[in-house]
C-alpha positions in Angstrom: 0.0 0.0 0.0 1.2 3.1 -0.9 -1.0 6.3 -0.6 -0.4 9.1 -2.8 -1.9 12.4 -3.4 -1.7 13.5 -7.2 -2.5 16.2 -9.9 -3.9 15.2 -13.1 -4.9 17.8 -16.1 -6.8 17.7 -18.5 -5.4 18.3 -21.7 -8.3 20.2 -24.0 -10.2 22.3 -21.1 -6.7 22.6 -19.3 -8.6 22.0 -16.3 -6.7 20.2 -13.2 -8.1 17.2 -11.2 -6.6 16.7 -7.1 -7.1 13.8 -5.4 -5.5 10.8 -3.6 -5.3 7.2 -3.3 -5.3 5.8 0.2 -6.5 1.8 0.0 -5.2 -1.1 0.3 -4.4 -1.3 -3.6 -3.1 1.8 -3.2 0.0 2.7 -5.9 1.1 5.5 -8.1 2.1 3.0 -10.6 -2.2 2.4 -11.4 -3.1 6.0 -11.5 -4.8 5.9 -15.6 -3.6 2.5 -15.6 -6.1 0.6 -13.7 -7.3 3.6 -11.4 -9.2 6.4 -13.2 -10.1 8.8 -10.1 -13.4 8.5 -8.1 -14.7 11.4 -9.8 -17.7 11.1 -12.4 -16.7 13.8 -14.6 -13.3 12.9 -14.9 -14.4 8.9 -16.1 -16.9 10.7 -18.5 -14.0 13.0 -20.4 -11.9 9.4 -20.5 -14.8 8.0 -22.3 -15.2 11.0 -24.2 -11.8 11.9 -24.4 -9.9 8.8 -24.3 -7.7 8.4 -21.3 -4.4 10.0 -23.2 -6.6 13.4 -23.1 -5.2 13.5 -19.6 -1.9 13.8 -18.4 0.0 13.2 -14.9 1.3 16.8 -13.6 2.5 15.6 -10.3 2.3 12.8 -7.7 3.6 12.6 -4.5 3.6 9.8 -2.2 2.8 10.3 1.7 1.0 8.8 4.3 -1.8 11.9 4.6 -2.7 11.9 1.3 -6.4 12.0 1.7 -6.4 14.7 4.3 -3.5 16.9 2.1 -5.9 16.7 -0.8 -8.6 17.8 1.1 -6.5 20.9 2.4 -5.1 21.8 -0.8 -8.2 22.1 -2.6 -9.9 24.1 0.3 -6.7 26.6 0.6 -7.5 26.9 -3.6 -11.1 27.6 -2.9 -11.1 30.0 -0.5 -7.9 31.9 -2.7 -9.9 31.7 -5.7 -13.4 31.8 -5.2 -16.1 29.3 -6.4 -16.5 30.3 -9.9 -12.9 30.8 -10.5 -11.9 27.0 -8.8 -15.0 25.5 -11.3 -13.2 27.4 -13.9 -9.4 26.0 -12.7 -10.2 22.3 -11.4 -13.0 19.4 -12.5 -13.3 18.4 -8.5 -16.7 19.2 -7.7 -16.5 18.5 -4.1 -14.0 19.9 -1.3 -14.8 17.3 0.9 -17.5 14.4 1.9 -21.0 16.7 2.1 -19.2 20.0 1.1 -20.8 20.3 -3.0 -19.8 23.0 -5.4 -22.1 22.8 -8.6 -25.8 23.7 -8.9 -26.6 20.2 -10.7 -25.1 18.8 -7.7 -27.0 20.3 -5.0 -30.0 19.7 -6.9 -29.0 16.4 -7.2 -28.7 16.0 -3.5 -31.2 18.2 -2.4 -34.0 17.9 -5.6 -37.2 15.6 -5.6 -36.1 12.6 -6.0 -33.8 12.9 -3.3 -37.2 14.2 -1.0 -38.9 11.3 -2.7 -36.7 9.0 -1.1 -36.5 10.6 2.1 -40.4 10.4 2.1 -40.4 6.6 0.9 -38.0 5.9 4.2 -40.0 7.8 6.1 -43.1 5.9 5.2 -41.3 2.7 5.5 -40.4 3.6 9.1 -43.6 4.5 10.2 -44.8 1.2 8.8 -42.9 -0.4 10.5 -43.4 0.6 13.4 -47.3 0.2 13.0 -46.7 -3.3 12.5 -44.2 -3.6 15.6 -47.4 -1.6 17.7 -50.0 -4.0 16.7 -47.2 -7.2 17.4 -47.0 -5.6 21.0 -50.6 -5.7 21.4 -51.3 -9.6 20.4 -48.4 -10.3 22.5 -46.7 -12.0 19.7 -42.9 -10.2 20.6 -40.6 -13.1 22.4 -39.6 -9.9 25.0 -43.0 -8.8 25.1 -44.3 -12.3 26.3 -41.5 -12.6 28.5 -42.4 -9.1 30.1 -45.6 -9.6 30.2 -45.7 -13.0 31.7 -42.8 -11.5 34.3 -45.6 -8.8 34.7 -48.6 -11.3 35.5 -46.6 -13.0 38.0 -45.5 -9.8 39.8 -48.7 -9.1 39.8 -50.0 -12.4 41.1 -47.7 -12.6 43.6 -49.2 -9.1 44.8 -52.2 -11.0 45.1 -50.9 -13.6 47.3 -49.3 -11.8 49.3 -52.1 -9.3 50.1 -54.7 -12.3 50.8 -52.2 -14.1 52.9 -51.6 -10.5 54.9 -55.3 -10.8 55.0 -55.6 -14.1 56.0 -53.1 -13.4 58.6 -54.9 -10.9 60.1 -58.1 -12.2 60.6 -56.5 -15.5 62.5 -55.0 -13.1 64.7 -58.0 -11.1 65.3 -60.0 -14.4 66.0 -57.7 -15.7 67.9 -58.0 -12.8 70.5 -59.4 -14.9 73.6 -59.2 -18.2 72.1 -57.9 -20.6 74.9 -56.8 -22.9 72.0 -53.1 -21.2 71.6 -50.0 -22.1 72.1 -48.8 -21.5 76.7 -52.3 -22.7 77.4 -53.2 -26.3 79.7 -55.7 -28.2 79.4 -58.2 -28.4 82.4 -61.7 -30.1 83.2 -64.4 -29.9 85.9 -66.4 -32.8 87.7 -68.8 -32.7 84.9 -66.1 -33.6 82.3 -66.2 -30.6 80.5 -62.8 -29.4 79.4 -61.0 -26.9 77.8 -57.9 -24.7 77.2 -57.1 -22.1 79.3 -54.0 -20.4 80.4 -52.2 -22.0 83.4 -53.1 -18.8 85.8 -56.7 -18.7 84.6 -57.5 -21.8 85.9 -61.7 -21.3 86.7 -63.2 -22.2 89.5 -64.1 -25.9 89.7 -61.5 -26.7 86.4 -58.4 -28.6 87.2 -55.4 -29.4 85.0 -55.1 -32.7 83.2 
């Protein structure tokens, strides 16, 4: 790999082309051998043209050569202007979002553009009607799982508040009853017994 940053002209317009070549396959040895720039106007003047239309004006190999290229043509835009750089160089954009040409940012900005947006848009809220109405029938895996995590808090809740219930109305009945734990059994000539607690032992009871 060897990244290079390069200037190319164009032999009838005399206009220049800047870039740089940074991949893997990177090589100044393939520039209009095998590698023909990434830009669209330049591959349409070759096959207008014919690739000898252009001609190498000066290459130089370094490790920044994508972020040189970028500064070099911003330092000639800003000196020149932007009629005056469409007039000197065939790049039609500084840098990744940063367009020059009218076509362009019609291109990128125009109706079909919009029209897409609007398709993905639509798509998107599609979707996300069909995820809504999954939710609802329960038919999500981590909807089912929430949901049956949900029942059973909820259930729990339920069993727990009718066994505080439950407790509490033992207890209350249990006030007084003589059938709790500390208590004796006693019984009285008749044979009558029950529980009672060993100091309230009545009159004619004993403990059995």
């Amino acid at each position: 790999m060897k990244p290079y940053y390069y200037v190319i002209k164009h032999k009838p317009s005399g206009k220049l082309y800047v870039g740089s070549q940074y991949g893997k396959n990177s090589n100044p040895e393939n520039l209009l051998t095998t590698y023909f720039t990434s830009s669209k106007l330049v591959k349409e003047l070759i096959k207008k043209d014919g690739v000898e239309s252009f001609e190498i004006e000066h290459i130089d190999c370094r490790p920044d050569a994508r972020e040189y290229e970028q500064k070099f043509l911003m330092e000639r835009y800003e000196k020149h202007g932007r009629q005056k750089f469409l007039d000197l160089y065939l790049n039609r954009n500084l840098s990744p979002g940063i367009l020059l040409t009218e076509e362009i940012i019609e291109k990128a900005n125009g109706p079909q553009k919009r029209k897409k947006c609007s398709e993905s848009a639509k798509k998107l809220i599609e979707e996300g009607r069909h995820n809504f109405q999954k939710i609802n029938a329960g038919e999500l895996p981590h909807v089912r799982e929430f949901r049956s995590k949900r029942m059973l808090g909820n259930n729990l809740g339920s069993f727990r508040k009718i066994t505080d219930e439950l407790r509490n109305k033992l207890a209350e009945k249990s006030k007084g009853n003589t059938n709790v734990r500390g208590t004796v059994w006693v019984v009285n000539n008749e044979g009558k017994r029950k529980r009672v607690l060993p100091n309230n032992i009545p009159e004619g009871y004993k403990q059995v």
